[in-house]
Backbone bond lengths (Angstrom), bond angles and torsions (degrees), N, CA, C in turn:
res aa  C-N    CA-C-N  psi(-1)  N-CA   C-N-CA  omega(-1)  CA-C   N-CA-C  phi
1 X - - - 1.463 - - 1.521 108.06 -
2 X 1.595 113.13 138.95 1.337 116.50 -174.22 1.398 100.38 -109.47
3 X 1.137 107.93 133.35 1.780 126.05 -165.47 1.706 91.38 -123.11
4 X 1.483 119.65 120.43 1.446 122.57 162.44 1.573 107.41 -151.98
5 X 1.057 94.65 147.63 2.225 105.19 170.32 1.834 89.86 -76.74
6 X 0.892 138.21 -32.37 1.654 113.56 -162.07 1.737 94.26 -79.50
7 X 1.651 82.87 -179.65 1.646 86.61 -179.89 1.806 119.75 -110.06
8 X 1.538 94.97 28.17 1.567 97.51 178.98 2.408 88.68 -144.11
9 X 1.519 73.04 164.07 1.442 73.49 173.48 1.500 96.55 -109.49
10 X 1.503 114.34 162.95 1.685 106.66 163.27 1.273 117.73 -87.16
11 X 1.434 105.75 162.92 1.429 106.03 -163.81 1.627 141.00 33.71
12 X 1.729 97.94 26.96 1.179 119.66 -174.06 1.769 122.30 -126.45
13 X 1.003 129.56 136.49 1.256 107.46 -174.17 1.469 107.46 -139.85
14 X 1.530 108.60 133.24 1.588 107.68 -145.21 1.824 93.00 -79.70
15 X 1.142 128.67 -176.50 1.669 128.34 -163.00 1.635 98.90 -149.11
16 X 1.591 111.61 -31.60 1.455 120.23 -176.53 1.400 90.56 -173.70
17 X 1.572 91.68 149.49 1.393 115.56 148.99 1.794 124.27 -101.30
18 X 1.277 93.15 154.23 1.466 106.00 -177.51 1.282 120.42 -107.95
19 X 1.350 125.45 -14.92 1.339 121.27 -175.01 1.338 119.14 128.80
20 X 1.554 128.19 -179.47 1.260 99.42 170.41 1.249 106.54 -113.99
21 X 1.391 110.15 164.07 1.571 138.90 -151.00 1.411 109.01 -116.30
22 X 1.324 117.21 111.03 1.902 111.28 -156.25 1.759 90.20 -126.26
23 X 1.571 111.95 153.49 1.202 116.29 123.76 1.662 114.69 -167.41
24 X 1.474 107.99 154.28 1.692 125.57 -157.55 1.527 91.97 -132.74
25 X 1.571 99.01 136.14 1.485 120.20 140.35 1.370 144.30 -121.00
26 X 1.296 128.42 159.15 1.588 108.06 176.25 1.524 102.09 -119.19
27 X 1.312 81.23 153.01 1.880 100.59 176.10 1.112 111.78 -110.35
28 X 1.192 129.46 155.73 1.432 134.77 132.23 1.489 133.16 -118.13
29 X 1.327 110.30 155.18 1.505 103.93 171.05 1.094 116.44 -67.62
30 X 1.341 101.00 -178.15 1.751 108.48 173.25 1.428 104.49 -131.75
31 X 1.650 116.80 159.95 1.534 111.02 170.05 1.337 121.28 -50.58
32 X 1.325 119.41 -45.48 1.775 132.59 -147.28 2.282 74.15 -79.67
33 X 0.432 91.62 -84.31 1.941 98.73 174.82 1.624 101.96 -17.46
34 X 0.918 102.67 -90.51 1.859 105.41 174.23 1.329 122.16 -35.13
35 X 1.511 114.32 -19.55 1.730 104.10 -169.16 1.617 89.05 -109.41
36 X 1.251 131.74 -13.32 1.512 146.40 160.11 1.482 103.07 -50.75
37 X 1.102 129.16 -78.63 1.084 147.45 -120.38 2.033 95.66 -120.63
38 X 1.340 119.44 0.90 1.179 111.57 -177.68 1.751 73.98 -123.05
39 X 1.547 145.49 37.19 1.051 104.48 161.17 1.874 72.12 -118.51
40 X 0.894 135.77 -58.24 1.678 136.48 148.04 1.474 109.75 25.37
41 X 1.121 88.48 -69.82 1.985 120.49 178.57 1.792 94.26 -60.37
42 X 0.925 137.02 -56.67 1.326 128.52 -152.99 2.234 103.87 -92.16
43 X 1.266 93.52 -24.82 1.518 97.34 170.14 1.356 130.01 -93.48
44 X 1.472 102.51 -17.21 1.329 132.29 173.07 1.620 117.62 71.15
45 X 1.504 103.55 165.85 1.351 103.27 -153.02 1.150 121.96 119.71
46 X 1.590 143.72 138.57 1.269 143.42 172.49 1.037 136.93 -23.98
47 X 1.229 140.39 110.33 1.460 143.07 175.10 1.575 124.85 -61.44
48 X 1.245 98.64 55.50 2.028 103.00 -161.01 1.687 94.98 -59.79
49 X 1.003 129.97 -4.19 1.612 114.71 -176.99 1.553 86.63 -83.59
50 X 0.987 119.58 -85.32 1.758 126.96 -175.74 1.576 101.55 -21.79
51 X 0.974 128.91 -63.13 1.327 158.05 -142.99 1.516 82.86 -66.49
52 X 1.530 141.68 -82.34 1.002 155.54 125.67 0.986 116.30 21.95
53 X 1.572 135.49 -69.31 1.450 150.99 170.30 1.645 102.64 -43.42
54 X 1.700 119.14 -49.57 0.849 118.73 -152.29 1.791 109.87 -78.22
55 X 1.269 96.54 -48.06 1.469 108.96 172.56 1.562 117.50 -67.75
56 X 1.147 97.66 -29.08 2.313 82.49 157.80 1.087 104.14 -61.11
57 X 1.709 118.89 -52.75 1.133 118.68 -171.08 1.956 132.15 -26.97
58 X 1.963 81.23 -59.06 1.449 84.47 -171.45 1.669 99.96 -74.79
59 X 1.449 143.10 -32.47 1.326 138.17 -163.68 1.434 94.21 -66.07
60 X 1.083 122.32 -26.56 1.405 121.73 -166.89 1.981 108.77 -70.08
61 X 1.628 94.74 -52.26 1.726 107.50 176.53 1.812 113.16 -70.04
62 X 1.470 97.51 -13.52 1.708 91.47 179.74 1.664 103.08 -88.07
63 X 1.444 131.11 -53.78 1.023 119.74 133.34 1.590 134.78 5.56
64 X 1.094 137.61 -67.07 0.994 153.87 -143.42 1.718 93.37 -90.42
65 X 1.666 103.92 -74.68 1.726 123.47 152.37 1.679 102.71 -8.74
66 X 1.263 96.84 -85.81 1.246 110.34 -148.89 2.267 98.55 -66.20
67 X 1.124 108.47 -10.21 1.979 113.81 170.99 1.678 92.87 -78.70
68 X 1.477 115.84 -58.54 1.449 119.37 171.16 1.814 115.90 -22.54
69 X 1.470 101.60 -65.05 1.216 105.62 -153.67 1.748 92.39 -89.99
70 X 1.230 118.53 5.68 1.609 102.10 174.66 1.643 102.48 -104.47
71 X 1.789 134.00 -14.39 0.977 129.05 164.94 2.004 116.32 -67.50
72 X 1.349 81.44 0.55 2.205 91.90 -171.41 1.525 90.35 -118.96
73 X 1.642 130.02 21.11 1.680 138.08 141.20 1.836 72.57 71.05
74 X 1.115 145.64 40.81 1.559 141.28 167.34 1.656 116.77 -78.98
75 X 1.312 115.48 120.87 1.344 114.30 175.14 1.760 121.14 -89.79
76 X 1.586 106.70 -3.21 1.549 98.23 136.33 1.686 103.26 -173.27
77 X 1.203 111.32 -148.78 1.370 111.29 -158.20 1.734 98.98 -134.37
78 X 1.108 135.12 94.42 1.396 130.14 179.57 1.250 133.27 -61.88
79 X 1.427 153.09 -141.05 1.161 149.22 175.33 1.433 107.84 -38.00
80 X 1.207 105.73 112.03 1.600 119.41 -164.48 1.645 98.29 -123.61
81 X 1.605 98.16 122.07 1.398 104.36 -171.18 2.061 94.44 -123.51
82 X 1.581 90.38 161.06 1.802 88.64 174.64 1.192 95.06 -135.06
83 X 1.587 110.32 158.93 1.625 102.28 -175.72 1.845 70.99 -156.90
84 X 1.862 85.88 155.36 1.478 103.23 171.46 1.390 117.98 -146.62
85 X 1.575 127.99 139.52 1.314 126.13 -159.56 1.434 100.57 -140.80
86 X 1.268 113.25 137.30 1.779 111.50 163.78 1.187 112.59 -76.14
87 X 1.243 131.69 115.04 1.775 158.47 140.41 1.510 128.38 -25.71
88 X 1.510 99.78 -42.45 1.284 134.88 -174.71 1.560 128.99 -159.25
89 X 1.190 126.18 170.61 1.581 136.41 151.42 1.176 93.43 -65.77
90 X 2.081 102.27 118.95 1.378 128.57 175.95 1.505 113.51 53.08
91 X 1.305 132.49 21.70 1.526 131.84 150.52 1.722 105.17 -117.58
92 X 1.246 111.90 164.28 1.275 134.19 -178.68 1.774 100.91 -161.71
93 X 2.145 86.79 152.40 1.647 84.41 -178.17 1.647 95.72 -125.98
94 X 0.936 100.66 144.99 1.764 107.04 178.30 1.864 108.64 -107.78
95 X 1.378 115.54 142.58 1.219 104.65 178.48 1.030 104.02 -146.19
96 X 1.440 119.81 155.67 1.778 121.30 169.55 1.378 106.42 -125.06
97 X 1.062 108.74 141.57 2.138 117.80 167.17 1.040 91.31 -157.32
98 X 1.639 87.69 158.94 1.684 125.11 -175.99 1.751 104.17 -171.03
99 X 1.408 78.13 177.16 1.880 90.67 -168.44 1.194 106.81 -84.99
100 X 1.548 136.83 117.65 1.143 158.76 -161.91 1.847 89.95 -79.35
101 X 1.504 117.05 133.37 1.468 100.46 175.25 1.677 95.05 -157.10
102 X 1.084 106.19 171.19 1.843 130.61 162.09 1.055 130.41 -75.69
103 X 0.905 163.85 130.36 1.653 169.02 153.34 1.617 115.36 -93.96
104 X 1.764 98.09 131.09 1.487 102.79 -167.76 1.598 75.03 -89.28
């Protein structure tokens, strides 16, 4: 499966589209994380726990995308965008979609 943000593949030329091709997860923190990472926060400096959380996060929704776009028989996934939103206090959801398509 070909996974790209542009809207062409190289050396590829799309034949049809299929639709779009999604997948989202949610996270949450944890206490032992939050009491880490809020003293982090107060001394300053990177939040690699969050930071961490976040990037499973998204491998997790491209993943997900990319099961999407192989149940739609897709030979890749085009302009592939991620977006992330808080859900809740201490959860957030990360998601990826793109245009599910064919390859001649």
């Amino acid at each position: 499966m070909y996974i790209t943000n542009t809207e062409t593949v190289p050396d590829g030329e799309i034949v049809e589209v299929l639709g779009i091709a999604r997948g989202n997860t949610v996270e949450a923190r944890n206490v032992g994380r939050d009491i880490t990472q809020g003293l982090r926060n107060v001394l300053g400096g990177e939040l690699k726990g969050y930071s961490e959380l976040l990037s499973k996060a998204r491998d997790e929704a491209i993943v997900r995308m990319e099961d999407d776009a192989e149940r739609m028989d897709a030979d890749a996934v085009v302009n592939v965008r991620l977006e992330t939103s808080q859900i809740t206090e201490g959860g957030s959801e990360v998601m990826a979609y793109g245009t599910a398509v064919r390859l001649r």
